[in-house]
C-alpha positions as CSV (number, residue, x, y, z in Angstrom):
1,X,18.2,-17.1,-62.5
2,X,20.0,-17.4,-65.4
3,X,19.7,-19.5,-68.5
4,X,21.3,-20.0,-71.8
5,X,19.3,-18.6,-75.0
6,X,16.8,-20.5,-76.4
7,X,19.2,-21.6,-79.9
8,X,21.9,-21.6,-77.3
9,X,23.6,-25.7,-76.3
10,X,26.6,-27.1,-74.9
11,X,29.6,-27.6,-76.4
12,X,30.4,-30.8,-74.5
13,X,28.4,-33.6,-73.4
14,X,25.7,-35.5,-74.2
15,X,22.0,-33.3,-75.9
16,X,19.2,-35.6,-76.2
17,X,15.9,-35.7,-77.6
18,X,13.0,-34.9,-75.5
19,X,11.6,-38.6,-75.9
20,X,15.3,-39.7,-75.1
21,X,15.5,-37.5,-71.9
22,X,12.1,-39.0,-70.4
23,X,13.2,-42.5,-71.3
24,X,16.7,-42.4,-69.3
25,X,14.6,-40.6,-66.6
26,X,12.3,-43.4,-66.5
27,X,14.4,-46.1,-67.3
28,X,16.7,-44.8,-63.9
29,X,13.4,-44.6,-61.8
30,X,12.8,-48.1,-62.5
31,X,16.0,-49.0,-61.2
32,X,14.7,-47.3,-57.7
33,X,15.0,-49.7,-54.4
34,X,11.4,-49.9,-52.8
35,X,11.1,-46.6,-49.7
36,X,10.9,-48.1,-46.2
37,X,7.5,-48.5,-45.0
38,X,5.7,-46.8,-42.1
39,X,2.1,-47.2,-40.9
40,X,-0.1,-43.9,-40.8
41,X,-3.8,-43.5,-39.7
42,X,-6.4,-44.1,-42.7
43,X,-7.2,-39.9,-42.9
44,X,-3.5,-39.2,-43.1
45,X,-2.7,-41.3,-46.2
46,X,-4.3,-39.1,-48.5
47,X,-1.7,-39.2,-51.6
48,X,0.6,-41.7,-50.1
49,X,1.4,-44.8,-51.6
50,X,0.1,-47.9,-50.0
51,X,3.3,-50.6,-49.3
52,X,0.7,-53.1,-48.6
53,X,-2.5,-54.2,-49.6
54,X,-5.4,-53.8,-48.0
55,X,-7.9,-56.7,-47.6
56,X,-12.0,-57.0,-47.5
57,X,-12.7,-58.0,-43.8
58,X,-16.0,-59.1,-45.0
59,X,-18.5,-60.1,-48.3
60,X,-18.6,-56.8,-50.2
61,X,-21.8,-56.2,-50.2
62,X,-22.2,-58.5,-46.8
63,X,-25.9,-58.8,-48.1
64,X,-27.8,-58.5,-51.3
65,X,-28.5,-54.9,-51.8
66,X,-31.4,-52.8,-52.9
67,X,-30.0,-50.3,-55.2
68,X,-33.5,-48.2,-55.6
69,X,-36.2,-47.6,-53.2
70,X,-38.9,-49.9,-54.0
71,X,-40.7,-53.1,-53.9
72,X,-38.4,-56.6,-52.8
73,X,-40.6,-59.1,-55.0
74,X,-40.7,-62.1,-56.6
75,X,-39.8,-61.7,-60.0
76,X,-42.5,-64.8,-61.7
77,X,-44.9,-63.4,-59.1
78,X,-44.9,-59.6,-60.2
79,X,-44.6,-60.4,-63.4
80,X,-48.1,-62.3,-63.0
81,X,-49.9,-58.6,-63.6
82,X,-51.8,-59.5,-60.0
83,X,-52.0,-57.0,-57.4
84,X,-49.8,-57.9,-54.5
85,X,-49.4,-57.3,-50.9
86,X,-47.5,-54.6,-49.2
87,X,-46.8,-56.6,-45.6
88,X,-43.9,-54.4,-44.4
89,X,-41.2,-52.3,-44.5
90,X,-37.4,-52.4,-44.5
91,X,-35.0,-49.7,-44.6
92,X,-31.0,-49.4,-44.8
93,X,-29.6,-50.6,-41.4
94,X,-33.2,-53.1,-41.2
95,X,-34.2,-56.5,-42.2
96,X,-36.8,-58.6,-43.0
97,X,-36.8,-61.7,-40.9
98,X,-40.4,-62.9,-41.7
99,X,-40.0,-64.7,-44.4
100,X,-42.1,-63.6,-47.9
101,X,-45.3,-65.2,-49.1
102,X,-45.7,-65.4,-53.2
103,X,-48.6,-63.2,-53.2
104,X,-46.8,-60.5,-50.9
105,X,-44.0,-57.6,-51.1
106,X,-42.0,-55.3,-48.8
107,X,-41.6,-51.9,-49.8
108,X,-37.5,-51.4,-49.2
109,X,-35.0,-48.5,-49.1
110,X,-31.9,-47.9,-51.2
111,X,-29.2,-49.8,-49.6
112,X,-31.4,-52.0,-47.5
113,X,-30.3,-55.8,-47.3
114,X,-33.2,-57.8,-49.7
115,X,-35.0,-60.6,-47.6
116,X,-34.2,-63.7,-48.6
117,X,-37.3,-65.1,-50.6
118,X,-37.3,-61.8,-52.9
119,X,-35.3,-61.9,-56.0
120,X,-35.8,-58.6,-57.8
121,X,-36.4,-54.7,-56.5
122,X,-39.2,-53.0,-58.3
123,X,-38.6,-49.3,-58.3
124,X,-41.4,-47.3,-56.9
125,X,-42.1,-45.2,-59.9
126,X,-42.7,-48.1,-62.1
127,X,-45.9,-49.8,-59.8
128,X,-49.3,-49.0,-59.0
129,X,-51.1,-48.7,-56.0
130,X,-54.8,-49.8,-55.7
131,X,-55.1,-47.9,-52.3
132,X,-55.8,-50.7,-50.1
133,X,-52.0,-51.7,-49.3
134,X,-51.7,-53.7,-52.6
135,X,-49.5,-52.7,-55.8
136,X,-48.8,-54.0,-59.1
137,X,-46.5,-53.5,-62.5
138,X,-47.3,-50.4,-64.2
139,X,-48.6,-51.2,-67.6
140,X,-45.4,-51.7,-70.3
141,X,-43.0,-52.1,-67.1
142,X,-41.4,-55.6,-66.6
143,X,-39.1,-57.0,-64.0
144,X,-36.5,-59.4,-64.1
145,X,-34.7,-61.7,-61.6
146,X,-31.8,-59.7,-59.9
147,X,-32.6,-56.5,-61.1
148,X,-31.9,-53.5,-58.8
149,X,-29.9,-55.5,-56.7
150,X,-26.1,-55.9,-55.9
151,X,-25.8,-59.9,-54.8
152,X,-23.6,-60.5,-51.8
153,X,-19.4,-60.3,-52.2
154,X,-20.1,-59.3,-55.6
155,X,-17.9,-56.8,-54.8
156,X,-15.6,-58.6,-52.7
157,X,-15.1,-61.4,-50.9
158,X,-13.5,-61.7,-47.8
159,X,-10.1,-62.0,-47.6
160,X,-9.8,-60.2,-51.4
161,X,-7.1,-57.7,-52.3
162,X,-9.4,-54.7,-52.4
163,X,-6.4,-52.0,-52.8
164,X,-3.0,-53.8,-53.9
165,X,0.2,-52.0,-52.8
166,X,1.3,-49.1,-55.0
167,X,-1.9,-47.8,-55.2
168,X,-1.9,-44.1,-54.6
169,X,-4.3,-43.4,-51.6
170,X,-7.3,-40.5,-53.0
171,X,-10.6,-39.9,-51.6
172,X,-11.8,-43.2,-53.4
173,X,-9.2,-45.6,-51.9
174,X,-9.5,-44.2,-48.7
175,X,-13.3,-44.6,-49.0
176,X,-13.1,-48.2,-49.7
177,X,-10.0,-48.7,-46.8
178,X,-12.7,-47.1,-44.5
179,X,-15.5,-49.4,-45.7
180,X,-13.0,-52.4,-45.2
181,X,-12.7,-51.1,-41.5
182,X,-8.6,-50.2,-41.9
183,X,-8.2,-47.5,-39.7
184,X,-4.3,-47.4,-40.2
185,X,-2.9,-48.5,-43.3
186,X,1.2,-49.2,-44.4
187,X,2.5,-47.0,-46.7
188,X,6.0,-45.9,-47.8
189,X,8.0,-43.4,-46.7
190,X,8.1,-39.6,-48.5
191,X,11.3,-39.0,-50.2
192,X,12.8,-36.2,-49.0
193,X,14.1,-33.6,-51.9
194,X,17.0,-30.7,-51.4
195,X,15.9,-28.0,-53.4
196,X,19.3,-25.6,-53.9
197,X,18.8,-22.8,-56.2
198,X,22.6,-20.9,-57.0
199,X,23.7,-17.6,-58.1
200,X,24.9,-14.1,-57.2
201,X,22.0,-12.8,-58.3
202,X,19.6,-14.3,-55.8
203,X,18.1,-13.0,-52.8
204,X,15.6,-13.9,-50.4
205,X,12.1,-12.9,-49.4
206,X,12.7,-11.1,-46.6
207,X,15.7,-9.0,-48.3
208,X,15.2,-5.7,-50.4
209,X,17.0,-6.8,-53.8
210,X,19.2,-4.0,-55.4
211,X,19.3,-3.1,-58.9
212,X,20.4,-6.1,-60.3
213,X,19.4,-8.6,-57.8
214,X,16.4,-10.8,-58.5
215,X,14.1,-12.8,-55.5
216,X,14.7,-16.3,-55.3
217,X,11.2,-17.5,-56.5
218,X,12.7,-20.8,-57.6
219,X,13.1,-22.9,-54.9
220,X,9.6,-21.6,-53.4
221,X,8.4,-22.8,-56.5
222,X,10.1,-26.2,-56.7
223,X,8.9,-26.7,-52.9
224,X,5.3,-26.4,-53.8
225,X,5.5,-28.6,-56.9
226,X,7.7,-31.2,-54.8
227,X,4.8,-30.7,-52.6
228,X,1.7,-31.7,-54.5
229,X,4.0,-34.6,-55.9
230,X,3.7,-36.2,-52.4
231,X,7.7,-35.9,-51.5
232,X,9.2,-33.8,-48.4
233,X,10.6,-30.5,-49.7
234,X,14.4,-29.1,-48.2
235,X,14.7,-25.9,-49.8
236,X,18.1,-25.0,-48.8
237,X,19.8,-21.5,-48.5
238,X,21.1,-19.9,-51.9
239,X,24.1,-21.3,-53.3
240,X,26.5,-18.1,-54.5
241,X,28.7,-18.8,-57.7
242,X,32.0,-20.0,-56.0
243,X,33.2,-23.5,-56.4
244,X,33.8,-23.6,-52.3
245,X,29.9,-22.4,-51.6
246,X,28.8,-24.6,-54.4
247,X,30.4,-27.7,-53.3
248,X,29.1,-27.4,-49.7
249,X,25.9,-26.3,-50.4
250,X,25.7,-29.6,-52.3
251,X,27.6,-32.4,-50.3
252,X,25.3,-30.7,-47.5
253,X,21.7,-31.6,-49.9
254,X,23.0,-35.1,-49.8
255,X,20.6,-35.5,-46.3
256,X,18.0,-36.1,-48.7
257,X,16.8,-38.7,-51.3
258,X,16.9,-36.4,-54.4
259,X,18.5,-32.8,-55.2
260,X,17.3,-30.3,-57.7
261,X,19.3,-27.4,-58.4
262,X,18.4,-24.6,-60.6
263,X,20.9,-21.7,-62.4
264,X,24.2,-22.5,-62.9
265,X,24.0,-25.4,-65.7
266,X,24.0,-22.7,-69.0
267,X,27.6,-21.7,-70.9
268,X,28.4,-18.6,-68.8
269,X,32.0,-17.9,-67.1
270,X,29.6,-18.3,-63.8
271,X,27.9,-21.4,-64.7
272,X,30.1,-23.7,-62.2
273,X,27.3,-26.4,-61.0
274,X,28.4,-29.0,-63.4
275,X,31.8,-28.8,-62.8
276,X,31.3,-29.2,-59.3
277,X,29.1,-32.3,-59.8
278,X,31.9,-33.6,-61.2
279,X,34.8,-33.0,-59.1
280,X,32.3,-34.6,-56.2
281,X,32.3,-37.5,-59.1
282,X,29.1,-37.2,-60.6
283,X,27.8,-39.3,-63.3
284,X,25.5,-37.5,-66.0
285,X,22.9,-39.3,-68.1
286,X,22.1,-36.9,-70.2
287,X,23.5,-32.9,-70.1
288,X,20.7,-31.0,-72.3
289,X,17.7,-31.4,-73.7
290,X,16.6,-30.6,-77.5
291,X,13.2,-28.5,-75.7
292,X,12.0,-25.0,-75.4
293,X,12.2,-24.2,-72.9
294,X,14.3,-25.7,-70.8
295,X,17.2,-26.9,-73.0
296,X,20.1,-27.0,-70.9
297,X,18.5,-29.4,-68.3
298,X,21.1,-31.6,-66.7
299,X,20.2,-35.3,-65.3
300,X,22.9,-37.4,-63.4
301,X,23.7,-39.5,-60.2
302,X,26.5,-38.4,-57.4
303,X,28.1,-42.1,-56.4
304,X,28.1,-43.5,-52.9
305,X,30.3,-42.6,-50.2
306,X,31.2,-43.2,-46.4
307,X,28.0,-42.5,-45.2
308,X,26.4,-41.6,-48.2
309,X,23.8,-43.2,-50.4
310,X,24.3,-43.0,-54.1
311,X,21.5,-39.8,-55.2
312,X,20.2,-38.5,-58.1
313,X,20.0,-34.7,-59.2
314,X,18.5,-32.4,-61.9
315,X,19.8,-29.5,-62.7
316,X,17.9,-27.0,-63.7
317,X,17.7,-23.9,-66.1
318,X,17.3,-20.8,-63.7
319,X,14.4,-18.9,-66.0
320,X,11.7,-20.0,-64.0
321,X,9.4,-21.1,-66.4
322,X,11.7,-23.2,-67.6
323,X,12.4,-24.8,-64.0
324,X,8.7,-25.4,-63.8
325,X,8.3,-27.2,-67.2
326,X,11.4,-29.1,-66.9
327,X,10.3,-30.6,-63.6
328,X,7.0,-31.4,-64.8
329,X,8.3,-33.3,-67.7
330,X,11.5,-34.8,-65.7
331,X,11.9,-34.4,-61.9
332,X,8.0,-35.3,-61.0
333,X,8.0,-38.9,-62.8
334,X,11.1,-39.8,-60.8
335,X,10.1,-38.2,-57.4
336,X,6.7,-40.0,-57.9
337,X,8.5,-43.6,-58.2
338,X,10.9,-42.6,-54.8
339,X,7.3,-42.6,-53.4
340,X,6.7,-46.0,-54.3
341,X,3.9,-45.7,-57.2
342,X,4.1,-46.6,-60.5
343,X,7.1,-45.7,-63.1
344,X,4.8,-44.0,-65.8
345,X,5.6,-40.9,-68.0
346,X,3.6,-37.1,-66.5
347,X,0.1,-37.2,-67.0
348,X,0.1,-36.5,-71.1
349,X,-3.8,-35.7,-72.4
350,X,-5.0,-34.8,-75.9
351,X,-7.0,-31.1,-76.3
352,X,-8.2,-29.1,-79.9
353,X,-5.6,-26.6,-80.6
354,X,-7.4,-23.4,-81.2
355,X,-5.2,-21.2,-82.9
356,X,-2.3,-21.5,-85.5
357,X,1.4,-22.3,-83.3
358,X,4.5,-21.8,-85.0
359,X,6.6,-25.0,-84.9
360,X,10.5,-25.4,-84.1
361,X,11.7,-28.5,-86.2
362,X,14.9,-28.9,-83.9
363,X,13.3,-28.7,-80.5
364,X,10.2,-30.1,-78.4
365,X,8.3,-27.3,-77.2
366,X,6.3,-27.2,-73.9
367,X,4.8,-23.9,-73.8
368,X,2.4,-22.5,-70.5
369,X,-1.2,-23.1,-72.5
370,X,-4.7,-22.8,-70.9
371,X,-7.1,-26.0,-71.5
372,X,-10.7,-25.3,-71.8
373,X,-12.3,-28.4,-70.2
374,X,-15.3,-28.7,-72.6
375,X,-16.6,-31.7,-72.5
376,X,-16.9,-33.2,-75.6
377,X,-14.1,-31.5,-77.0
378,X,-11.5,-30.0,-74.6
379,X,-9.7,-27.0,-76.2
380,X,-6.3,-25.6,-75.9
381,X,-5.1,-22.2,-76.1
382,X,-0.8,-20.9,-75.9
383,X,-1.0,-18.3,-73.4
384,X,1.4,-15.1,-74.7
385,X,4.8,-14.8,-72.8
386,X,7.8,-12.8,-73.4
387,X,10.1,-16.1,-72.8
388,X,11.2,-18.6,-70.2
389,X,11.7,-15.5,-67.5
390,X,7.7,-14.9,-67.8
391,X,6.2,-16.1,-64.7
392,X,2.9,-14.1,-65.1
393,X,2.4,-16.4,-67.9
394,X,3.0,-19.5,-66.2
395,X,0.8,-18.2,-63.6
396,X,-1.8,-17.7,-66.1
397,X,-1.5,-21.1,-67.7
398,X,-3.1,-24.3,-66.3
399,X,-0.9,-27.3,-68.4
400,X,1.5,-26.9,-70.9
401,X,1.2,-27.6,-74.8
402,X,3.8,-30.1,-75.9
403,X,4.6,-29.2,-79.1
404,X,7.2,-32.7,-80.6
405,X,10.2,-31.5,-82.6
406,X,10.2,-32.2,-86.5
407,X,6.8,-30.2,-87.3
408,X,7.2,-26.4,-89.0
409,X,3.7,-25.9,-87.5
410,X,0.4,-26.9,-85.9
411,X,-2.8,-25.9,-87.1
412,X,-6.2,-24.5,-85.3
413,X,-8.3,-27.4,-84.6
414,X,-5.2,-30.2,-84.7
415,X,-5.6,-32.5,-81.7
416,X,-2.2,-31.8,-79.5
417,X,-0.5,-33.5,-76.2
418,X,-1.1,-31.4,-73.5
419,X,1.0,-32.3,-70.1
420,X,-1.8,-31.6,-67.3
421,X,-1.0,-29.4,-64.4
C-alpha cells in the first residue's frame, strides 16, 4: 500500500487546495443524472433515499389530542375555581360520545381524542379532588383554551407532503411513513462501487504474506465505508503493477457506477494507475491534493464507450489511513449524491481542541482525533500515530481533526472543524 511522503507532489498535473478539491467533487456530483427508482417495503428503506414523496392519508392528528393525562374541560368553566364533575372516562383508542355539560369533566389519557365540547386538558397533578367524584384547579394553577392539546391536521393534512423525495429514510422517517400507512415506499437505486486496490505487494486474507508482502486491508476497508454510505460495494481481486493487469482489472470495474482505486497514484517507477487511466482516456479534475494525509489523491472521469456509461474514479493513496480520510472528505459526498440525496459537503462539526497541534501552513491536515461528546462543550483530542500507515490509530480515533492550511499552529481550547465519523 504504497504512498508518496508526506512533503512529496507531483511533478505534472494539476495540486489543488483542499477547499478546491471538495468543490470540483461537489460541483461534478451535482452534475449527477437522478438513479432509477425501485419500490422496497417500508422496513427495508432504512438509509435509502426516497424518489418520491410520501403523502398523509389522513388529518395528522385525525382528532384533537390530549397530550397529558388529565382532565378534558372547559377552559372559562375550570377557571371559575368551582368544583366540577368527573362523569367519565376516555382513554387512547376511546371516545367520548356523550356530549359535556359546563359544570362537568372527563378524566382522559395521553393520546386520547378530546370530546368535542372540551377545549383544554388539565393535567392531573395540577387539580384537586374533593373525594366525592368532583375536582377543581389547584390553587396558583390556571388553564387556558387549547392547552395540552394537539388540534386536528395540525400536523398534517390529508393529502400533505409529509416526507418529500430525497429525504434519507432513518428511524424517524420511517416512523412517520408507518403512521401515514405506506407500507412500501419508492426509493432510488444503490450505486454500485468497484473497489480495486493495486500492487505487488498485496495479498489476501486467506494467504500467508511473506517478508515483504502486506494484507490487502484496503479494499475491506473501502467496502465497509462504501457500506455505511448506503452504496453496493464490488471489491474486486488485487490489481498487480503491470499496465496489462491494471488495464483489465479496470475496464472490468466499469460494471459499476463508481471505482475507487487505492496504491498506485504516488511518483514511484511502479506507480502505473494514472497512466493507465489515461491511455483508457481518462479525464482528471484534479491530480493531488495540498492535505496530510492523503496528498496525492487523484479525481477524474473515464468517457463513454460502446456499452459503457461515462464513470467517475478516485484514486487513492495506498497508506491506509490515508485511504480512509481521503474518502471521508471526497469519495462519500459523491457516492451519497449517486444515491439520490442531497449534494452537501461530509458532515463538518466544531469541538474544543484540548491540546497544543502543530500546524502545516502548506497543507490541510485531517488527522484520526477522538471527540469527547460533552455536552455543553464537546472536546477534541489528536490521537498519536506514527504516519498514514498507522491503522491502530485510526482504529482508535472516532472523527478526524481538520486542521486548514495557512495556520503555524492551533492552541488548547481553540474551537476546530472536526469531520464526524
Amino acid at each position: 500500500m504504497r504512498s508518496s511522503s508526506i512533503d512529496g507532489g507531483k511533478e505534472d498535473g494539476r495540486v489543488v487546495s483542499f477547499d478546491e478539491a471538495l468543490g470540483i467533487v461537489l460541483e461534478q456530483a451535482s452534475n449527477l443524472q437522478r438513479p432509477a427508482r425501485e419500490r422496497v417495503s417500508l422496513t427495508g428503506s432504512l438509509g435509502r433515499v426516497l424518489a418520491s414523496a410520501v403523502m398523509a392519508d389522513r388529518d395528522h392528528p385525525a382528532f384533537n389530542r390530549s397530550t397529558r393525562d388529565g382532565f378534558a374541560v372547559r377552559a372559562g368553566d375550570a377557571m371559575s375555581g368551582g368544583w366540577i364533575e368527573v362523569v367519565g372516562q376516555v382513554a387512547a383508542g376511546g371516545a367520548w360520545r356523550e356530549g359535556l355539560r359546563e359544570d362537568a369533566t372527563v378524566e382522559i389519557m395521553t393520546g386520547a381524542p378530546v370530546p368535542d365540547d372540551a377545549d383544554a386538558v388539565v393535567m392531573l397533578e395540577h387539580v384537586e379532588r374533593d373525594g366525592e367524584g368532583g375536582i377543581r384547579l389547584a390553587e396558583g394553577r390556571a388553564i387556558r383554551k387549547g392547552e395540552n392539546i394537539v388540534a386536528r391536521g395540525s400536523e398534517a393534512r390529508a393529502g400533505d407532503e409529509v416526507l418529500p423525495e430525497g429525504t434519507e429514510m432513518d428511524a424517524a422517517a420511517i416512523a412517520l411513513a408507518a403512521g401515514c400507512g405506506a407500507a412500501e415506499v419508492e426509493v432510488f437505486r444503490r450505486p454500485r462501487v468497484s473497489i480495486l486496490a493495486t500492487g505487488d505487494e498485496l495479498v489476501d486474507l486467506g494467504e500467508t504474506p511473506g517478508p515483504e508482502q502486506i494484507r490487502n486491508s484496503n479494499s475491506y476497508g473501502l467496502e465497509a465505508l462504501v457500506s455505511r454510505a448506503g452504496a453496493e460495494p464490488l471489491r474486486l481481486p488485487v490489481a498487480r503493477d503491470r499496465r496489462d493487469d491494471l488495464r483489465r482489472s479496470i475496464l472490468r470495474a466499469r460494471e459499476a457506477d463508481l471505482l475507487l482505486l487505492t496504491g498506485g497514484v504516488s511518483m514511484g517507477e511502479y506507480d502505473l494507475v494514472e497512466e493507465v487511466l489515461l491511455e483508457l482516456g481518462a479525464e482528471f479534475f484534479f491530480t493531488g491534493v495540498r492535505m496530510q494525509p492523503g496528498k496525492p489523491l487523484v479525481f477524474g472521469r473515464l468517457p463513454e464507450g460502446k456499452d459503457r456509461r461515462a464513470m467517475y474514479f478516485f484514486g487513492h493513496p495506498g497508506n491506509p489511513v490515508s485511504t480512509q480520510a481521503t474518502f471521508a472528505c471526497f469519495a462519500e459526498p459523491m457516492v451519497r449524491a449517486m444515491r439520490g440525496a442531497a449534494v452537501e459537503e461530509p458532515r463538518f462539526a466544531q469541538a474544543t481542541l484540548a491540546e497544543e497541534v502543530a500546524g502545516r501552513p502548506a497543507l490541510t491536515r485531517v488527522l484520526p482525533a477522538r471527540l469527547t461528546a460533552k455536552r455543553d462543550r464537546p472536546e477534541v483530542r489528536l490521537v498519536p500515530w506514527q504516519g498514514s500507515g498507522d491503522m491502530a490509530a485510526n482504529a482508535r480515533s472516532n472523527c478526524y481533526a481538520v486542521l486548514p492550511e495557512g495556520i503555524e499552529g492551533f492552541q488548547a481550547g481553540e474551537v476546530i472543524t472536526v469531520l464526524l465519523r
